[in-house]
C-alpha positions in Angstrom: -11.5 17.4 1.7 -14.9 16.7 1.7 -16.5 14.4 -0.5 -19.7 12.2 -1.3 -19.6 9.2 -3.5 -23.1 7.8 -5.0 -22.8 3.6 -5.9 -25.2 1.1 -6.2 -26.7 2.4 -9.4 -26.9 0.4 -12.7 -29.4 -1.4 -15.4 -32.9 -2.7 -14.5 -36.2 -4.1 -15.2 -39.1 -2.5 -14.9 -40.7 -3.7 -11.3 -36.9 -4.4 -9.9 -35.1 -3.2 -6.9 -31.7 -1.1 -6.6 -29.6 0.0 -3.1 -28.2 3.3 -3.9 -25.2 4.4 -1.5 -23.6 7.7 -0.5 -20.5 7.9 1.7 -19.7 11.1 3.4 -15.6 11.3 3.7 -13.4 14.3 4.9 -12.8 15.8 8.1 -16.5 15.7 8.9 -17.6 16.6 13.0 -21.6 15.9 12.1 -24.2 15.8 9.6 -27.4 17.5 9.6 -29.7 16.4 6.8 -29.3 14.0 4.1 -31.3 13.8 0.6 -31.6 11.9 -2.7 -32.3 13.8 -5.7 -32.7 12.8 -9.0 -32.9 14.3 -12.6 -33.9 12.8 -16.1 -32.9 14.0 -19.3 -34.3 17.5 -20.2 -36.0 17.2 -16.7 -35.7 19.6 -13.7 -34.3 17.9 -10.7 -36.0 17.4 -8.0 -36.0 15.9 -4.5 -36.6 11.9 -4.3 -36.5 11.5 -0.4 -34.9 13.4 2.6 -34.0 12.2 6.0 -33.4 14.5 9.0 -30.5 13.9 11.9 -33.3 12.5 14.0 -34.6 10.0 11.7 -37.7 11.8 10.3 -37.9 10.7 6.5 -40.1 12.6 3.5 -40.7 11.0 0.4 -41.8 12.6 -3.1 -45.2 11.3 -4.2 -44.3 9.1 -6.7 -41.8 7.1 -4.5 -44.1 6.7 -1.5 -44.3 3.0 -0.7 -41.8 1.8 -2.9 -38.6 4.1 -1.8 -37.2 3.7 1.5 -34.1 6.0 2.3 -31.9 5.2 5.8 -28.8 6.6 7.1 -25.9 4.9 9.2 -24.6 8.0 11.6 -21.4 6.2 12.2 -20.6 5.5 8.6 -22.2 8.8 7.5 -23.8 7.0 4.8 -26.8 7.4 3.3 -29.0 4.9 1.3 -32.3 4.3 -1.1 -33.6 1.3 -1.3 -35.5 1.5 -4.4 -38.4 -1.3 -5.0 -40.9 -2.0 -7.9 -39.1 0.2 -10.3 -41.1 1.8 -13.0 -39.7 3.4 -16.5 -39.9 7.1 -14.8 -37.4 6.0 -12.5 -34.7 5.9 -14.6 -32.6 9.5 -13.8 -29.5 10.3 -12.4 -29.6 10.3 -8.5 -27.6 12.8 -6.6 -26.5 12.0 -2.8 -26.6 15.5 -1.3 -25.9 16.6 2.7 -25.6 19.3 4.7 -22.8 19.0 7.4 -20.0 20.4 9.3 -16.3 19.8 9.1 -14.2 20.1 12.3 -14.3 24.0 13.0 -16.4 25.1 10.2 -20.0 26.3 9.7 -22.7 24.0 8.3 -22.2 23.6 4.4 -24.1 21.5 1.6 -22.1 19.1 -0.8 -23.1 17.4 -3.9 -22.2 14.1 -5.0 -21.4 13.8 -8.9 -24.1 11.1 -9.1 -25.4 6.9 -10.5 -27.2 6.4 -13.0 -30.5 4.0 -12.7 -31.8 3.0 -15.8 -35.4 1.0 -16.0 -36.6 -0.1 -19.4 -38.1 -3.2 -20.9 
């Protein structure tokens, strides 16, 4: 029932900017925490940004300052506004969430990911 559906994704030149989307859908009561995680070819993957049910964000290093990830509760959407991008950018980024369906325990669902491509 539930699902998560990345957009926003797509071609770009290096120093350009990108709105990833994920929409939460399903019988969902509430969710916890919300990340964007991204993976290159023959890379591992690895966190890009995280934000917490109150608001608190964490960013990866290489994003600070650039990266700015938001959620809308009522929507249960997540986003990643992605600024100045670089070549090392370019991955496939993962909306992922923990939450709870109506009568359930908290579970974690993966979205099947965009694809942000940065190149000159």
């Amino acid at each position: 029932q539930v699902q998560l559906v990345e957009s926003g994704g797509g071609l770009v030149q290096p120093g350009g900017s990108l709105r990833l989307s994920c929409a939460a859908s399903g019988n969902i009561f509430s969710i916890n925490i919300m990340d964007w995680y991204r993976q290159a070819p023959g890379k591992q993957r690895e966190l890009v940004a995280r934000i917490t049910s109150s608001g608190n964000t964490v960013y990866t290093d290489s994003v600070k300052g650039r990266f700015t990830i938001s959620r809308d509760n009522a929507k249960n959407t997540v986003y990643l506004q992605m600024n100045s991008l670089k070549p090392e950018d370019t991955a496939v980024y993962f909306c992922n969430a923990d939450l709870w369906e109506l009568g359930s325990p908290l579970k974690n669902y993966w979205g099947q990911g965009t694809q942000v491509t940065d190149s000159s």
